[in-house]
C-alpha positions in Angstrom: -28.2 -29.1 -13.4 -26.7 -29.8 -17.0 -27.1 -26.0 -17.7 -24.7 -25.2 -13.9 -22.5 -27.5 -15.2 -22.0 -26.1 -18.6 -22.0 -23.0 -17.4 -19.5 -24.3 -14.8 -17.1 -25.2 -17.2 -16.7 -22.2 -19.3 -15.9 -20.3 -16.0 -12.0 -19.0 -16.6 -10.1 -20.9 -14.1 -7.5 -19.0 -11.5 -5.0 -17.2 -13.5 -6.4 -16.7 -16.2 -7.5 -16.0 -19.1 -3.8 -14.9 -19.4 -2.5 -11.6 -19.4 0.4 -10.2 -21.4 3.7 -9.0 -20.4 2.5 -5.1 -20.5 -0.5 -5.6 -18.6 1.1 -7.2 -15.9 3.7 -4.3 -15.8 2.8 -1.7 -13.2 4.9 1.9 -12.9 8.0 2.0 -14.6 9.5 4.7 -16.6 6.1 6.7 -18.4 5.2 6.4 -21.5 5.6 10.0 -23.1 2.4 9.9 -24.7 0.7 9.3 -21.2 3.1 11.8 -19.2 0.8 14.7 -21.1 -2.3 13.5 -19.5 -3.1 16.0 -16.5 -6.5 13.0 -15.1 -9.0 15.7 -13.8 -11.9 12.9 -13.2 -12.3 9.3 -14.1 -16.6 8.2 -14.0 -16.4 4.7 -13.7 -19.4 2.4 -14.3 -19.3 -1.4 -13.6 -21.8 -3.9 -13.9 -20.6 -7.4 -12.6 -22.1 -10.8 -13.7 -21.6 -13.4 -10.9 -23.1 -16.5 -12.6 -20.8 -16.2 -15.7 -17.5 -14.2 -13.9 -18.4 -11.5 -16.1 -17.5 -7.4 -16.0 -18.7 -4.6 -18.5 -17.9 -0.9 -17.7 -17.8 2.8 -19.0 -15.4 5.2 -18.6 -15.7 9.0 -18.8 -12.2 10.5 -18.4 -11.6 13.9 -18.0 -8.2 15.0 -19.1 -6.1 18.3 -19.4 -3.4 18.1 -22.0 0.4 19.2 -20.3 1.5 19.8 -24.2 -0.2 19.5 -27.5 -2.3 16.0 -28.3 -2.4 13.8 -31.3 -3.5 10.6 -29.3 -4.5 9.7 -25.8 -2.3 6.1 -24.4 -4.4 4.8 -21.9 -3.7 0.9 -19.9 -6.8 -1.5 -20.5 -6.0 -5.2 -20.1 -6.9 -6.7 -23.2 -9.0 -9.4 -21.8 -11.7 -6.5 -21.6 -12.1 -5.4 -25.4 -13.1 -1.6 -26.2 -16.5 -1.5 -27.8 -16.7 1.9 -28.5 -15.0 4.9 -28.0 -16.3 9.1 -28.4 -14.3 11.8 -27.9 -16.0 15.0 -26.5 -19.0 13.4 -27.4 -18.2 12.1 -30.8 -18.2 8.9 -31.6 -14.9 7.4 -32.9 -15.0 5.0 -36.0 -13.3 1.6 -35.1 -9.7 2.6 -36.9 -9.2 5.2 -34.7 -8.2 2.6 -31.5 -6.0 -0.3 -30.8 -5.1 -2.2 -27.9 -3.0 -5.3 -29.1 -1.3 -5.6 -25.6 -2.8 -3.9 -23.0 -1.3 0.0 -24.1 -5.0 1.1 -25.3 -3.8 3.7 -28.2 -7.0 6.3 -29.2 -5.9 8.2 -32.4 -7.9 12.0 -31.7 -10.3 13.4 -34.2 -8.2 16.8 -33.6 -5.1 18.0 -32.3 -5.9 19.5 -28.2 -3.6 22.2 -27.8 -1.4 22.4 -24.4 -4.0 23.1 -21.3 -6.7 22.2 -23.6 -9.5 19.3 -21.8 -10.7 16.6 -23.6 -13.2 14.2 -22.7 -13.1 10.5 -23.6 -15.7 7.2 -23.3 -14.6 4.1 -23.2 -17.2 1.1 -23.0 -15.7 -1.7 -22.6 -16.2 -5.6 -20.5 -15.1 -9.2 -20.7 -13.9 -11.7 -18.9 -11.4 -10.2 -16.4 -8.7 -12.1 -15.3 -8.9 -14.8 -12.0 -6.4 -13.5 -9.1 -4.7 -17.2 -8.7 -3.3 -16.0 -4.9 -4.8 -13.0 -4.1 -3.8 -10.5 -3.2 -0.5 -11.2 -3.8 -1.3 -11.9 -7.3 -4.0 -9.8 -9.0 -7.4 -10.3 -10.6 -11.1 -10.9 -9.6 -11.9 -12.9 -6.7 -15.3 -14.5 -7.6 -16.2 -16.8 -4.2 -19.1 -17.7 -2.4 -20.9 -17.2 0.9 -21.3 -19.9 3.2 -25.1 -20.2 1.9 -23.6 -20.1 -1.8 -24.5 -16.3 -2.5 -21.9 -14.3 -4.5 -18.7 -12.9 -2.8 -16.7 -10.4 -5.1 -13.8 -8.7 -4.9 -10.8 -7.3 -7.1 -7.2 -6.5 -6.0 -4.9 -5.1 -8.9 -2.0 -3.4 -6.8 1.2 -5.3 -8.4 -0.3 -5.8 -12.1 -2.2 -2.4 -11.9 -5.6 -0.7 -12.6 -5.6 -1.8 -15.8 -7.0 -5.3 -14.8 -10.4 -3.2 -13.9 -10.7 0.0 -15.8 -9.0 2.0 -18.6 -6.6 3.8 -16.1 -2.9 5.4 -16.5 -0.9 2.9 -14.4 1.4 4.0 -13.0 1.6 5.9 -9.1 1.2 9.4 -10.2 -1.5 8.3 -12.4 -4.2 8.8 -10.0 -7.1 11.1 -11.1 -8.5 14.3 -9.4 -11.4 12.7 -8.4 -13.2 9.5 -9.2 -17.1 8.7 -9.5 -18.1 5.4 -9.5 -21.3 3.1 -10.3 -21.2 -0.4 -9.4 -24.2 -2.1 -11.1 -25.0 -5.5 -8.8 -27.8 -8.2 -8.6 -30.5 -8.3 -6.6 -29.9 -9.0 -2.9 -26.3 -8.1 -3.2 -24.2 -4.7 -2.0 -21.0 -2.7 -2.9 -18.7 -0.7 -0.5 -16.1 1.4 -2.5 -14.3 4.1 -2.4 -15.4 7.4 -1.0 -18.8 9.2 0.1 -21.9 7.1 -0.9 -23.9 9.1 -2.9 -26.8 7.2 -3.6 -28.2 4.1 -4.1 -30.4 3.3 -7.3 -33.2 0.4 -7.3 -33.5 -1.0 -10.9 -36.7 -2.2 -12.2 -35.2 -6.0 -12.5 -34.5 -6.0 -8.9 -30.5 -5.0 -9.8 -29.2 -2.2 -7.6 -26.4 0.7 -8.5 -24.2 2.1 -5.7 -23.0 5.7 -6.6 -20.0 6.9 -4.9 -17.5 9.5 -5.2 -14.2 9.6 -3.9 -10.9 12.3 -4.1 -7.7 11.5 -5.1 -7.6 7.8 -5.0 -4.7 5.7 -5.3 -5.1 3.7 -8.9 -4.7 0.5 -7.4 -7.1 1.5 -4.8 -10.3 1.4 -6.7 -11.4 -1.9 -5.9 -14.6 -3.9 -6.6 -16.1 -5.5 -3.0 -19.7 -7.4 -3.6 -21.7 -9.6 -1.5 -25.1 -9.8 0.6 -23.2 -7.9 3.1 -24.4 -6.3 6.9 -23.0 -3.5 8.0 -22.4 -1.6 11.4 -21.5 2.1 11.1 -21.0 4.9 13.9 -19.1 7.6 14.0 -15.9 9.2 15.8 -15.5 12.4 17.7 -11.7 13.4 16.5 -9.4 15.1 18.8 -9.0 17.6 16.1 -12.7 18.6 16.4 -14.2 17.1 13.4 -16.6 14.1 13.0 -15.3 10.6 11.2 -18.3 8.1 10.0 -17.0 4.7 10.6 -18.2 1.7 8.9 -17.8 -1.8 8.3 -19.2 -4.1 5.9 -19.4 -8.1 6.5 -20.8 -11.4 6.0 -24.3 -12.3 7.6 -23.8 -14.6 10.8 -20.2 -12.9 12.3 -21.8 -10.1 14.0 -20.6 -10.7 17.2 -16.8 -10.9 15.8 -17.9 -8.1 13.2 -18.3 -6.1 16.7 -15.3 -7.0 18.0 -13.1 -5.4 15.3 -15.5 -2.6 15.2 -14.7 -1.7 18.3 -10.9 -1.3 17.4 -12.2 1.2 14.6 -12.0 4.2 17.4 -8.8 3.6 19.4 -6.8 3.3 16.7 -7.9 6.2 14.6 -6.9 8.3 18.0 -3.2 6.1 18.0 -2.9 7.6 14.7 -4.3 10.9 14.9 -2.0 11.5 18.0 1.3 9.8 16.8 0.8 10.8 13.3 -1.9 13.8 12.6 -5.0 14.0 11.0 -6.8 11.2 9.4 -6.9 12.2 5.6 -10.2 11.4 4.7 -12.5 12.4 7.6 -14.6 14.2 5.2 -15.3 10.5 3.2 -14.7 7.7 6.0 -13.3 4.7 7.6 -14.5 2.1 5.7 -13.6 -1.8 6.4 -14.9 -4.6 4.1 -14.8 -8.3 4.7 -12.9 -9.7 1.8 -12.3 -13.4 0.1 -8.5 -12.7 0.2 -6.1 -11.1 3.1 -6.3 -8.0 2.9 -5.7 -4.5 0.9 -4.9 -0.5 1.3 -7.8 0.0 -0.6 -8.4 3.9 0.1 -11.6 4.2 2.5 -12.6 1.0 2.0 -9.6 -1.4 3.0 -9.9 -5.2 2.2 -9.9 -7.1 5.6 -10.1 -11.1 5.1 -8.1 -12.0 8.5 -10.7 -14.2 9.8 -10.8 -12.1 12.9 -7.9 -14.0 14.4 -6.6 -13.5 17.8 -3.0 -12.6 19.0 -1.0 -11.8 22.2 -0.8 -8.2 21.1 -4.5 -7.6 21.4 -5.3 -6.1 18.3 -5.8 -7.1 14.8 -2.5 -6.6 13.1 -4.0 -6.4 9.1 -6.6 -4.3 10.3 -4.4 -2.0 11.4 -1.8 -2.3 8.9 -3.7 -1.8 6.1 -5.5 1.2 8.1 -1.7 2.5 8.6 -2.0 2.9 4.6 -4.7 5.9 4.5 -1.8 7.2 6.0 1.5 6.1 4.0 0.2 4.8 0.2 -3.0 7.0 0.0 -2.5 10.4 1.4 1.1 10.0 0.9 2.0 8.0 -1.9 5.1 6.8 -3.5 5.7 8.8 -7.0 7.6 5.7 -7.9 8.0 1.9 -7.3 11.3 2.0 -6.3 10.2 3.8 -2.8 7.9 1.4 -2.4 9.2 1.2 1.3 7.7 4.0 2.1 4.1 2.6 2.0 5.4 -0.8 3.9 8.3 0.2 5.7 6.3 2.6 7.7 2.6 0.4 8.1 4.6 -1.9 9.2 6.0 0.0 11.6 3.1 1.7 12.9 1.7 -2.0 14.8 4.8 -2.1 17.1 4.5 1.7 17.9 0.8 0.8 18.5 1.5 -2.2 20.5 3.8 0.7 22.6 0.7 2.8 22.8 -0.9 0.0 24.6 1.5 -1.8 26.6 4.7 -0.4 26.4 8.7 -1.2 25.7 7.9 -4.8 26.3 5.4 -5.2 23.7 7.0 -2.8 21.2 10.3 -4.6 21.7 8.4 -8.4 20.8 6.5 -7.3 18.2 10.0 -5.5 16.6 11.9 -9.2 17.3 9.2 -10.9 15.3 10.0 -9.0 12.0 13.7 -9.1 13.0 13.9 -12.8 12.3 12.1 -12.0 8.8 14.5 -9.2 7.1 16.6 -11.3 4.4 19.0 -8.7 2.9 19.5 -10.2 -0.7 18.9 -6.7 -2.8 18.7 -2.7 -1.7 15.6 -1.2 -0.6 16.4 1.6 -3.2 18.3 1.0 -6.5 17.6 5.2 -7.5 15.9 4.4 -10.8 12.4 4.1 -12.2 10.8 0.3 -11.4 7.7 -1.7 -11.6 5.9 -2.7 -8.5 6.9 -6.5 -9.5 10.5 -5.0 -10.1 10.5 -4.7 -6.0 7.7 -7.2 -5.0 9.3 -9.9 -6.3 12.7 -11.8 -5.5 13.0 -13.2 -8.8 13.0 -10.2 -10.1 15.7 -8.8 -8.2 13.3 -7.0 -5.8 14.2 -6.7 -2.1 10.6 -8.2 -1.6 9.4 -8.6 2.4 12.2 -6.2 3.1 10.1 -3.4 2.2 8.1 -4.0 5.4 10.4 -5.2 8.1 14.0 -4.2 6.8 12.5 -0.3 6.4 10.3 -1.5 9.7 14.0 -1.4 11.9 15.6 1.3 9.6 12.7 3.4 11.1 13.4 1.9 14.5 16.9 2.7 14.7 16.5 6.1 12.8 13.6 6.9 15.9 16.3 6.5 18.2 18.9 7.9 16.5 17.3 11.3 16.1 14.5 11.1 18.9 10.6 11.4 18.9 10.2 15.3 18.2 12.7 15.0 15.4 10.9 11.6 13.9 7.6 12.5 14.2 8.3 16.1 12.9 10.0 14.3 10.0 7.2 11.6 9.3 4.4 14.3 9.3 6.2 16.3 6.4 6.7 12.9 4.2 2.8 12.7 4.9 1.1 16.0 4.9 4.3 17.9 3.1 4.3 20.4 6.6 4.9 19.9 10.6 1.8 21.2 11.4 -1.2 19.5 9.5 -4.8 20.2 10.5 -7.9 19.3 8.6 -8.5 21.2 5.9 -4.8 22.5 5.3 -3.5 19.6 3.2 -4.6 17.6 0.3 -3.2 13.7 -1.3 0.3 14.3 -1.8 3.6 12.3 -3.8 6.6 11.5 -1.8 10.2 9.9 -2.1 13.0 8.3 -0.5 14.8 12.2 -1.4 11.7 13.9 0.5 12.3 11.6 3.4 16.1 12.5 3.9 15.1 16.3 3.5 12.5 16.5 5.8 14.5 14.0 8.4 17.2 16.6 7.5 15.1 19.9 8.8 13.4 18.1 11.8 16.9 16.9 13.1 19.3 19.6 11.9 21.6 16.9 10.9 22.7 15.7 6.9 22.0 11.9 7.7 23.2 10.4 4.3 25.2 8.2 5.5 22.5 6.5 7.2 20.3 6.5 4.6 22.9 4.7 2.6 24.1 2.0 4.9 20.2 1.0 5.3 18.5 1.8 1.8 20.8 1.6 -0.8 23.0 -1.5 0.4 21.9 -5.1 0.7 24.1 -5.9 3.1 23.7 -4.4 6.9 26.6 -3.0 9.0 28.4 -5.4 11.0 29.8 -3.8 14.1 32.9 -5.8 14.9 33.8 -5.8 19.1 37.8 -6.3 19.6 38.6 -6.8 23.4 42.4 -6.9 24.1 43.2 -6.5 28.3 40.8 -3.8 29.6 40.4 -2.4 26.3 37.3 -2.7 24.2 37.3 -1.5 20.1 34.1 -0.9 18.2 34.2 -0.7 14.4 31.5 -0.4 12.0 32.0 -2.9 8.7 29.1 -1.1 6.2 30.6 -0.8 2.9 30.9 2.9 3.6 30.9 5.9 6.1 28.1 4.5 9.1 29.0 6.9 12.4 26.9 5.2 14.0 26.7 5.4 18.1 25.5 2.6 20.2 24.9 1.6 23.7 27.1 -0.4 25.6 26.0 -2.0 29.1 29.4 -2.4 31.4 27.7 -4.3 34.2 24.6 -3.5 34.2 25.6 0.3 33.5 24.3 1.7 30.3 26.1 4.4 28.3 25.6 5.8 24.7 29.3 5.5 22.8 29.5 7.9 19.8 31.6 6.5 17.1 32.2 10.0 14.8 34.8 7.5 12.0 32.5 4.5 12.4 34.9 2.8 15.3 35.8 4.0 18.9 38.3 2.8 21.4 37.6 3.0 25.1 38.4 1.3 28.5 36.9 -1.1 30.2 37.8 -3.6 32.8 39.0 -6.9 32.1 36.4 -8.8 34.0 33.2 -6.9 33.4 30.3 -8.2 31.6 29.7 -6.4 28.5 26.3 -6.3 26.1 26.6 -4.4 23.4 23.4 -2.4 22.5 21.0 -4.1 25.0 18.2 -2.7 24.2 18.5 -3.7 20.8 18.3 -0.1 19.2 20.5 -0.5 15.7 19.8 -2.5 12.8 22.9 -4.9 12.3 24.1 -8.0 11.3 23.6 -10.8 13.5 24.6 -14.1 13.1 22.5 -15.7 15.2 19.8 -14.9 13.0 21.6 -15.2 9.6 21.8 -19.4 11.1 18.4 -19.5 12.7 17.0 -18.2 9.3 19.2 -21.1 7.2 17.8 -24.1 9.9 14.5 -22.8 9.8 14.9 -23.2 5.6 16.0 -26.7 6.0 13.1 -27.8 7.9 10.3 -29.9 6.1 7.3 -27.7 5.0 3.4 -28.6 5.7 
């Protein structure tokens, strides 16, 4: 007992041991030393230690050099210290490296000329840092079972891969493709990324779980450990091809572990017909059961919902972070500063599933919840280089939550504007980079807030800039101002810039579409009819009903 409690109190608490300010930077402008690295294949090897919330690792990385070499910058969070380090399989003497704070600087043995490879391997392990509120802050999540047995986890999406491995952190960092060994006591399992390959039985009882996976996101290599069941099957595509499913939870919630099983199949069909092809049917679906919320993690997505219940009928996380194979792992952001495009459109996806199910009545409730929640205080889009943190966070001048449900109703309104063939047309280019994706004709691909615009620009025929602007690149939303003099009615758009946008009007009951080409339109209408402008609620805009309901509901005492 003396020994638990010593060993108790070493234990790092949540949040720390501390990080510094570069490891808890991740994206940004790229370092010039690390924009050379072409990352062919990252072999990862982790061994975890449960009783002392301990990690030690190896990693072989594969690199091509994009112009001549002197020295390889790599991101390591310092609270792991380097060992040792060969190069091509030489090893380095302990001069050669430094990592003072967090930017891991190997000094090579020899120049590598442009297009030349180079090998390096890093072993490495330490205390890792404690997530304090995962996962919207970062680190290791070491809890427990209800029996006391060891539940693991890591989410590192706003401070970076860095936290867990020697990685380059930043979104186009992500590596070819990625093996990984995760090393676990006896009695335990580990779900990553990928196809399992294999697993090893080690003479002390340990086990090592091989996988390999293609193209992963660098924040989506994630750590999941515990004495874990699983249920797998498999899914007949409406492409042709065959998806393994699987899900991974705690002993004793089989018949909820059922329960959101059995959502594993309709919505990979919602998506595969709405969207296209799931992107890694030749890997998996693959859920976890996690000690935090919830995370994109690609394959293997982090579900810790607690298999809650809702009017909708479906398990909103699950599906939203299932939405991200889609937008943030086949199609990811090649910056921060578009980070929308991985929210914006997941969150998106649950009303258009809730539509699927139910129809206009559900879509329209679910889209009214995340009205109420869209705050306006900074652009979605500022056009330079940022961190994830940079938009994350509010006090860092980050349009925060309105990544998700601000983008959420841009896409709403730009579905309308534009219709379903031009939309969808649109969407499936910012994914798959074509119209017409099939499996086996596309591959894990970069996108922007520019690609968007171009490819909503050949699906609709139409230069929508000006929508784009009023809704990405302003805080503020357009106000549309209503003027009724006599039987005459004026519409004008207040956006801080051109914003031609048409609306619908209901004149008793009667619904028309009113084009206004200069952003305002004048047009008759009796004195004594009831009027509702855009009933159906199809345009993002100002509202001041909300603006007050959201200033009460901040004056109310919290729990």
């Amino acid at each position: 007992m003396l020994l638990a409690l010593a060993l108790a109190a070493d234990l790092p608490a949540k949040g720390m041991p501390p990080l510094t300010t570069q490891t808890q930077r991740s994206g940004g402008p790229i370092d010039p030393d690390q924009a050379k690295l072409g990352f062919d294949h990252a072999d990862l090897s982790f061994e975890v230690y449960p009783e002392r919330h301990a990690l030690s690792g190896i990693a072989v990385l594969d690199f091509t050099a994009r112009a001549p070499l002197e020295r390889i910058v790599l991101d390591l969070d310092r609270n792991l210290p380097v060992s040792a380090i060969a190069v091509d399989g030489a090893p380095l003497a302990k001069d050669a490296w430094r990592n003072p704070e967090g930017r891991l600087t190997i000094t090579l043995p020899h120049m590598v000329a442009a297009s030349g490879k180079v090998r390096v391997a890093i072993t490495y392990g330490g205390t890792p840092h404690v997530a304090a509120n995962p996962p919207w802050d970062d680190g290791m999540v070491w809890s427990q079972t209800p029996d006391k047995r060891p539940w693991i986890a890591s989410t590192d999406e706003g401070y970076g891969c860095d936290l867990l491995w020697p990685c380059l952190d930043f979104p186009t960092g992500e590596p070819a493709l990625v093996d990984l060994h995760i090393t676990v006591p006896r009695g335990l399992k580990a779900p990553a990324n990928g196809v399992l390959l294999g697993v090893d039985a080690l003479p002390d009882g340990r086990t090592r779980w091989n996988w390999r996976a293609r193209q992963p996101n660098t924040y989506a290599i994630a750590l999941n450990i515990a004495p874990y069941e699983e249920i797998s099957g498999s899914y007949r595509s409406r492409f042709g091809n065959t998806i393994a499913l699987h899900y991974w939870y705690l002993p004793g919630e089989e018949q909820q572990a059922r329960a959101l099983f059995a959502e594993f199949a309709p919505t990979l069909d919602f998506f595969e017909s709405v969207i296209g092809p799931y992107p890694f049917a030749d890997e998996k679906v693959g859920v976890v059961e996690t000690p935090h919320k919830g995370m994109e993690h690609q394959t293997i997505n982090a579900y810790g919902n607690g298999y809650a219940k809702a009017p909708e009928g479906f398990d909103w996380l699950f599906h939203h972070e299932f939405a991200h194979e889609w937008f943030g792992n086949q199609m990811t952001a090649a910056d921060w500063d578009d980070y929308w495009l991985h929210e914006g459109f997941a969150s998106y996806m649950q009303p258009l599933y809730g539509r699927w199910r139910e129809g206009e009545a559900r879509y329209i409730v679910m889209l009214d919840q995340q009205r109420n929640l869209i705050l306006n205080r900074a652009p979605l889009v500022s056009g330079r280089s940022r961190t994830e943190e940079e938009v994350y966070e509010p006090t860092k001048g980050g349009p925060a939550t309105d990544i998700y449900y601000k983008a959420s109703w841009m896409l709403h309104s730009l579905r309308w504007l534009i219709g379903d063939n031009a939309f969808f047309d649109a969407t499936r280019r910012l994914v798959y980079g074509r119209p017409d994706p099939k499996p086996g004709n596309f591959t894990p691909r970069y996108g922007s807030t520019a690609d968007f615009e171009q490819a909503v620009k050949l699906a609709s025929g139409r230069d929508l800039g000006w929508f784009f602007d009023g809704y990405l690149r302003r805080a503020a939303l357009p106000e549309l101002i209503e003027t009724r003099q006599g039987n005459m009615l004026t519409l004008e758009w207040k956006a801080g810039g051109p914003f031609p946008m048409p609306i619908e009007l209901s004149v008793d009951g009667a619904v028309r579409r009113v084009d206004l080409p200069d952003g305002h339109a004048t047009l008759a209408v009796p004195a004594a009819a009831h009027v509702v402008i855009d009933p159906m609620a199809r345009v993002l805009r100002r509202s001041i009903a909300v603006e007050q309901y959201q200033a009460w509901r901040y004056r109310q005492p919290q729990p």
